[in-house]
C-alpha positions in Angstrom: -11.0 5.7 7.3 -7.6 7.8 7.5 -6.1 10.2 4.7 -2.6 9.8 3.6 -0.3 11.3 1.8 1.7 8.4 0.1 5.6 9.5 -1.7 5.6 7.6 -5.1 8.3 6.9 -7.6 6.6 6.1 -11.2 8.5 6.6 -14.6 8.1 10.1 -14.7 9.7 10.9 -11.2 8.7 11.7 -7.6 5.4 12.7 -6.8 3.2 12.7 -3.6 -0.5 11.5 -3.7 -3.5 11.3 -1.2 -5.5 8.5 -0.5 -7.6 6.7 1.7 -7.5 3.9 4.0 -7.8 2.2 7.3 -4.5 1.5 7.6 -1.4 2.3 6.4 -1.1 -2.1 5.1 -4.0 -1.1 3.7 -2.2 2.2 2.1 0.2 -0.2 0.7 -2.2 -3.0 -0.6 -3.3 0.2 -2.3 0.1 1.5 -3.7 0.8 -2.8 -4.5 -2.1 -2.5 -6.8 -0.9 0.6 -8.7 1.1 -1.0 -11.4 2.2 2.2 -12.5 3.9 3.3 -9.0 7.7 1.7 -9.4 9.1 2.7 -5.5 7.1 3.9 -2.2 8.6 6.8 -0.1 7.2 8.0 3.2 3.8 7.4 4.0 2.1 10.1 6.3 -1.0 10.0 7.9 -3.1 13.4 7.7 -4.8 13.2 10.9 -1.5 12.9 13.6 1.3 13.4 11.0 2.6 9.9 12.2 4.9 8.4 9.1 6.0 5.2 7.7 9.2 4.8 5.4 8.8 1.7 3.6 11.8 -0.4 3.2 13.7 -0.2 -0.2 14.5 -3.9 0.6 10.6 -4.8 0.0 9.9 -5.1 -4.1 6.7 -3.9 -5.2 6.9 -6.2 -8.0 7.6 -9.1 -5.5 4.2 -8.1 -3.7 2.4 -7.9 -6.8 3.6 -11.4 -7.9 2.4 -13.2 -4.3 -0.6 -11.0 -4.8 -1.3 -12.7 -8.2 -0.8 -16.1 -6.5 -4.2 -15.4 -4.5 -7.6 -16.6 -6.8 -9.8 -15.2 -3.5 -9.2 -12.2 -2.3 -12.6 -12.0 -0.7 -12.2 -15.8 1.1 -9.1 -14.6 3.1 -10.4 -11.6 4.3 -13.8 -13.1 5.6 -11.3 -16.0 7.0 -9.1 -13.6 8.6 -12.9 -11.9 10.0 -13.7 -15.5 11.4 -10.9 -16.4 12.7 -10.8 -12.8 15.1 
């Protein structure tokens, strides 16, 4: 597991946070979940300063609405286990 440091938008302004994860989807599935975080900036991992920018064109809210549409959570990711 990686540290990043993750540029956030929330009501109060720009900020930049850490936080853990295997991957930087897995960063975002993070950030998705943070109802409070409005837009994403750059997304830097710790180890080898590699970044992401993630597109202004991708809605956070959109995510969190197709995220809602999933009852299992836990079924797709031991599918997706299966299935590789």
């Amino acid at each position: 597991m990686d540290e990043y440091l993750v540029e956030i938008i929330t009501e109060e302004g720009k900020d930049t946070i850490k936080t853990f994860g295997v991957s930087v989807i897995d960063v975002v599935n993070t950030m998705v979940d943070l109802i409070h975080v409005q837009e994403l900036g750059e997304i830097t991992r710790i180890k080898d300063q590699q970044s992401w920018t993630f597109s202004q064109q991708i809605s956070l809210e959109e995510l969190r609405s197709l995220k809602a549409l999933i009852k299992d959570q836990a079924q797709i990711k031991l599918s997706l286990v299966e299935e590789s």
